[in-house]
MARMIDREN-741092 format. One record per atom (N, C-alpha, C): residue in one letter; atom name; x, y, z. Coordinates in pm, whole numbers, plus 50000, padded with zeros to 5 digits. Each point is the difference from the previous one (the first is absolute). Layout:
// residues N
+-----+------+-------+-------+-------+
| res | atom |    c1 |    c2 |    c3 |
+-----+------+-------+-------+-------+
|   a |   CA |     X |     Y |     Z |
...
+-----+------+-------+-------+-------+
END
This chain:
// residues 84
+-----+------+-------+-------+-------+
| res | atom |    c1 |    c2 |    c3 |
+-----+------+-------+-------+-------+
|   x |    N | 49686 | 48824 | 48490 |
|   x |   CA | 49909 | 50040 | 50106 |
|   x |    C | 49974 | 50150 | 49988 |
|   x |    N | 49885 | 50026 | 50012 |
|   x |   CA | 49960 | 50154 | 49962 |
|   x |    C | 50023 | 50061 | 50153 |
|   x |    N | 49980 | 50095 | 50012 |
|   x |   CA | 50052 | 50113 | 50096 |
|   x |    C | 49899 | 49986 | 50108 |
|   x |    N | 49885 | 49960 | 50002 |
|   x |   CA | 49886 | 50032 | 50046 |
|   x |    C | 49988 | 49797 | 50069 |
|   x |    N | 50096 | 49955 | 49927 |
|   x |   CA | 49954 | 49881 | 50073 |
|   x |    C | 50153 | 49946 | 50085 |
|   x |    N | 50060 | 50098 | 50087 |
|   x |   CA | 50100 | 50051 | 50041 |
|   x |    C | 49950 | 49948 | 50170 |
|   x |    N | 50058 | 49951 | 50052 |
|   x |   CA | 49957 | 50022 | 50196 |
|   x |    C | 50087 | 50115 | 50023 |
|   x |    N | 50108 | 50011 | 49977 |
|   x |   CA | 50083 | 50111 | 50036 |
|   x |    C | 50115 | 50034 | 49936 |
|   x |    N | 50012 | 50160 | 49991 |
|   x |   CA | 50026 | 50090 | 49870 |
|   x |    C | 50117 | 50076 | 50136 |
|   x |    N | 50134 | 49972 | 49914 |
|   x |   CA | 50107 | 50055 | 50083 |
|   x |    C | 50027 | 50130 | 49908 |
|   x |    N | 50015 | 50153 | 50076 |
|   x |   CA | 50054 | 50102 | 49920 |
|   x |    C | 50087 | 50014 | 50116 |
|   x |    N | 50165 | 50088 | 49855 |
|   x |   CA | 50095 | 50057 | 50061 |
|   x |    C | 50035 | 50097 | 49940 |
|   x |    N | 50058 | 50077 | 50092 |
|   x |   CA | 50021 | 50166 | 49946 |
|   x |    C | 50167 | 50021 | 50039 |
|   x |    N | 50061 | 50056 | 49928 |
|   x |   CA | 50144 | 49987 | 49972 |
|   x |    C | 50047 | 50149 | 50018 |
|   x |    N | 49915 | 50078 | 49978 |
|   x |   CA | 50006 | 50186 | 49983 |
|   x |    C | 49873 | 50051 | 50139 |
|   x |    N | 50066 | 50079 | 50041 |
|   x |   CA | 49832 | 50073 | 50125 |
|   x |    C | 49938 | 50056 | 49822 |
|   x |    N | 50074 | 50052 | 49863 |
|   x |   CA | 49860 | 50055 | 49947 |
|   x |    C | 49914 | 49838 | 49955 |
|   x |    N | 50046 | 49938 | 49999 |
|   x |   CA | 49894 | 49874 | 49977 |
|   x |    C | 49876 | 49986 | 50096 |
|   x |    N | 50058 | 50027 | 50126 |
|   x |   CA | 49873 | 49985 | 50090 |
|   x |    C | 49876 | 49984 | 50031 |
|   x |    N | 49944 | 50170 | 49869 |
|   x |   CA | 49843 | 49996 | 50001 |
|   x |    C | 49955 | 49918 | 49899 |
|   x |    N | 50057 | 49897 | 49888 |
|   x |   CA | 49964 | 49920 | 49936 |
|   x |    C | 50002 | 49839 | 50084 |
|   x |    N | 50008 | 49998 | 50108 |
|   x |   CA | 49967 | 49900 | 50104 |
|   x |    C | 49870 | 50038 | 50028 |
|   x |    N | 49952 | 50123 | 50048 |
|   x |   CA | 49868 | 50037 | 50048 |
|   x |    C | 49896 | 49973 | 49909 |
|   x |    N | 50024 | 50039 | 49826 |
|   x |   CA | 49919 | 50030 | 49900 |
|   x |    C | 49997 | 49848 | 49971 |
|   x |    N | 50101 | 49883 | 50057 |
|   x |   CA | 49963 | 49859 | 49966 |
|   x |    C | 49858 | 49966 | 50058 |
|   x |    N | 50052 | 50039 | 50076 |
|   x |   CA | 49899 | 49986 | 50158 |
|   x |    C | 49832 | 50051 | 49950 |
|   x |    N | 50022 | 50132 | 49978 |
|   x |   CA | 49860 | 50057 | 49926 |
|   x |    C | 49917 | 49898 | 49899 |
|   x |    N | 50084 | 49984 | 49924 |
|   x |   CA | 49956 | 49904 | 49858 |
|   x |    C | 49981 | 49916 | 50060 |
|   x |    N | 50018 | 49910 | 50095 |
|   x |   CA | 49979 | 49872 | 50062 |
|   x |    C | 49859 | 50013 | 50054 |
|   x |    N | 49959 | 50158 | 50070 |
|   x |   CA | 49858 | 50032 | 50068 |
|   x |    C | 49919 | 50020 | 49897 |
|   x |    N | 50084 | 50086 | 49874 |
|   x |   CA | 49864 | 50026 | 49902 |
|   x |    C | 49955 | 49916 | 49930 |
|   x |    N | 50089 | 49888 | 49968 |
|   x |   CA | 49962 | 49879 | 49931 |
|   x |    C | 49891 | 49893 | 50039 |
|   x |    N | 50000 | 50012 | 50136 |
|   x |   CA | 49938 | 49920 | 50113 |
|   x |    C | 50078 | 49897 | 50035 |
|   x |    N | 50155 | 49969 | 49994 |
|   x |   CA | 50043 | 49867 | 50015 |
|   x |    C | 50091 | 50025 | 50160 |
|   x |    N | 50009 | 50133 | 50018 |
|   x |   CA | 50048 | 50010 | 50145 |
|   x |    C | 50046 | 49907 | 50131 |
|   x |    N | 49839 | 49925 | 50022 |
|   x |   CA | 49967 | 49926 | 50094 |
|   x |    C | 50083 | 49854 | 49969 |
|   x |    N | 50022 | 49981 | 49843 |
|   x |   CA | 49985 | 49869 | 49981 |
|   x |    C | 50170 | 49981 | 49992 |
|   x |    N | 50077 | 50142 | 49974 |
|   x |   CA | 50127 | 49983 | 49988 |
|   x |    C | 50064 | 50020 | 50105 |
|   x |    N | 50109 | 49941 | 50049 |
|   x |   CA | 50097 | 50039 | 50156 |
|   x |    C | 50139 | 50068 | 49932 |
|   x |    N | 50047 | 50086 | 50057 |
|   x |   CA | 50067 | 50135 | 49947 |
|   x |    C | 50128 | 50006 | 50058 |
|   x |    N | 50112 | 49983 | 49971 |
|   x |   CA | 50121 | 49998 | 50111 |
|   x |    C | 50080 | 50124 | 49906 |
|   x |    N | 50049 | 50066 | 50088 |
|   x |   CA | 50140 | 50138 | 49931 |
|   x |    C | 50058 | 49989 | 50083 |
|   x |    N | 50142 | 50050 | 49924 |
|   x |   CA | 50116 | 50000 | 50045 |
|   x |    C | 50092 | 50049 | 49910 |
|   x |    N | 50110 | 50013 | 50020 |
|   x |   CA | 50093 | 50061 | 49937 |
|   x |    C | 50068 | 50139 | 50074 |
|   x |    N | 50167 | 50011 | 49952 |
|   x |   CA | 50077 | 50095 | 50085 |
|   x |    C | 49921 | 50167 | 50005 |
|   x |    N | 49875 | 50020 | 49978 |
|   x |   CA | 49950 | 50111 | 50044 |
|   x |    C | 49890 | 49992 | 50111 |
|   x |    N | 49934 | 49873 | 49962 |
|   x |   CA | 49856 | 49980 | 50088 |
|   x |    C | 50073 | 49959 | 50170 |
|   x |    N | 49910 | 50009 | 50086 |
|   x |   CA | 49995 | 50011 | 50094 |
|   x |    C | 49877 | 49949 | 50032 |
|   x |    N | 49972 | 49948 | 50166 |
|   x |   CA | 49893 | 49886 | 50036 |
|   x |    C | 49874 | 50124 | 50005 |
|   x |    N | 50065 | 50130 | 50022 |
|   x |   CA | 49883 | 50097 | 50065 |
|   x |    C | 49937 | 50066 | 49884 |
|   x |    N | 50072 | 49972 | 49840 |
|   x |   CA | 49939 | 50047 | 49920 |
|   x |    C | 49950 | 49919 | 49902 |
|   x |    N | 50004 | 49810 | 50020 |
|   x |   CA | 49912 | 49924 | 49983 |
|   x |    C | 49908 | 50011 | 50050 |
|   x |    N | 49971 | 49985 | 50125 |
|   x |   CA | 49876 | 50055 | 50101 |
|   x |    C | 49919 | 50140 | 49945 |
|   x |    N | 50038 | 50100 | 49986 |
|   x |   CA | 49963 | 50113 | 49892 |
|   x |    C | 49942 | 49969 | 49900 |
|   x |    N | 50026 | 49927 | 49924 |
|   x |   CA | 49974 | 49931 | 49892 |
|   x |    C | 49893 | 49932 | 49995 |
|   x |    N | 50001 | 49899 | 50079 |
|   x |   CA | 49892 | 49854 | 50035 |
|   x |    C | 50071 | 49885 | 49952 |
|   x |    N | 50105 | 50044 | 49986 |
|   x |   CA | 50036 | 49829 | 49931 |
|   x |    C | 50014 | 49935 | 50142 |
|   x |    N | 49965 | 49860 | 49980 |
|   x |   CA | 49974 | 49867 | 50065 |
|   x |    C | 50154 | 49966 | 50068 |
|   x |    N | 50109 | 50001 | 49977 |
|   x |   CA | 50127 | 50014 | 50009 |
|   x |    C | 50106 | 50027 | 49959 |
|   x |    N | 50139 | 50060 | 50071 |
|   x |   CA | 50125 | 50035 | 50017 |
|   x |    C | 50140 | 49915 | 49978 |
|   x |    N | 50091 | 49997 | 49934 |
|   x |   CA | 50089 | 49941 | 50026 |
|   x |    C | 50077 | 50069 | 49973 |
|   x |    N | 50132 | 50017 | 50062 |
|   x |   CA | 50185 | 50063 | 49980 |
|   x |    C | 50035 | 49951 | 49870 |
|   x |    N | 50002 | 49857 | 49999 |
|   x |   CA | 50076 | 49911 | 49898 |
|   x |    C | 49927 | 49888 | 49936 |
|   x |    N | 50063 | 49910 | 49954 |
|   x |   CA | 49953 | 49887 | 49902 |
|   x |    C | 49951 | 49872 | 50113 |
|   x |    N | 50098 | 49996 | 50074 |
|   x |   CA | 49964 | 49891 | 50123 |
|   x |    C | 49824 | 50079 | 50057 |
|   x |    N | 49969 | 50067 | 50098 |
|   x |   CA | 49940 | 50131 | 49997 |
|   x |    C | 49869 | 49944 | 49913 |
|   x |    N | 50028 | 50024 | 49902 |
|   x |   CA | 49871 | 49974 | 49894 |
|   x |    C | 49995 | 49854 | 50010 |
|   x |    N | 50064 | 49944 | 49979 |
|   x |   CA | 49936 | 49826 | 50034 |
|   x |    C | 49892 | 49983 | 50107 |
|   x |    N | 50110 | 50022 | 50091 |
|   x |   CA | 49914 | 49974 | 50130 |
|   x |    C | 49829 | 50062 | 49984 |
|   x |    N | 50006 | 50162 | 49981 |
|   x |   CA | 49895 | 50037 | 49976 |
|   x |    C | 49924 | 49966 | 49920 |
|   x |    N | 50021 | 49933 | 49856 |
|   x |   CA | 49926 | 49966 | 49937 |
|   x |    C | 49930 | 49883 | 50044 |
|   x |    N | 50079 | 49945 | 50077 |
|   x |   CA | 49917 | 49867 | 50052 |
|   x |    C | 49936 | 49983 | 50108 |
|   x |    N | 50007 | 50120 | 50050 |
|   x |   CA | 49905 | 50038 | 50107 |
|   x |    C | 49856 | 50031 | 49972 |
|   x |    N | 50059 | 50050 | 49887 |
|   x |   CA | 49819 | 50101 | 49930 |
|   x |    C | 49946 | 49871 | 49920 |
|   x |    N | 50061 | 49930 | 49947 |
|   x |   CA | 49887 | 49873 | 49944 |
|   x |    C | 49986 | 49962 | 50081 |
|   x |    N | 50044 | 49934 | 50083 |
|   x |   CA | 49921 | 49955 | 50130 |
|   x |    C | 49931 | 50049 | 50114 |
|   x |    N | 49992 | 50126 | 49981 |
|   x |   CA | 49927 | 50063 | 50059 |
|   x |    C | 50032 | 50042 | 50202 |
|   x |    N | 50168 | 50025 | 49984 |
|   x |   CA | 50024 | 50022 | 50128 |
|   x |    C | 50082 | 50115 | 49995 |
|   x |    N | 49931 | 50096 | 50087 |
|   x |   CA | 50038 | 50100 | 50042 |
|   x |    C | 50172 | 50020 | 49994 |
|   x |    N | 50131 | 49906 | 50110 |
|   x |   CA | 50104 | 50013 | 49949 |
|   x |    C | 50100 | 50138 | 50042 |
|   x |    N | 50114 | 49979 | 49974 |
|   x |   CA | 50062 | 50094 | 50025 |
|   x |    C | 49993 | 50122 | 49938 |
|   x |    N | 49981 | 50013 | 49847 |
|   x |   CA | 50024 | 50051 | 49888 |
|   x |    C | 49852 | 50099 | 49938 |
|   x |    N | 49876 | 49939 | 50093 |
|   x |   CA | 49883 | 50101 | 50007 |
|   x |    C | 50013 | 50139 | 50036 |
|   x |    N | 49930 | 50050 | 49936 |
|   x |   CA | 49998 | 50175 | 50009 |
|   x |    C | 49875 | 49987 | 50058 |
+-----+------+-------+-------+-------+
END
């Protein structure tokens, strides 16, 4: 499955310097034009819900449970606990 035919693209950041390579995902996702078509979840022991939101990603999770839930919120298209 190619990247682009993805519903939703989980990034995690392990280091705060990883961080702005969450954002620059994010960019490439706008400059490409596939933005709209992809749903975006971060997480990891640096991110935080207020700097997903910063970001634009679609959703947040703490942990692995966390990302389930959210991921299955965003294909189905419900808002959810785990929305930014």
């Amino acid at each position: 499955m190619a990247f682009s035919d993805k519903i939703a693209e989980s990034l995690s950041a392990l280091l705060t310097t990883t961080l702005p390579e969450l954002n620059a995902t994010l960019d490439a996702l706008v400059a490409a034009g596939l933005r709209s078509q992809v749903k975006v979840l971060v997480g990891g022991a640096p991110v935080t819900s207020e700097y997903a939101g910063r970001i634009k990603a679609d959703a947040y999770a703490t942990d692995l449970f966390g990302a389930n839930e959210a991921v299955s919120d965003l294909v189905n298209n419900r808002i959810g606990l785990y929305g930014v």
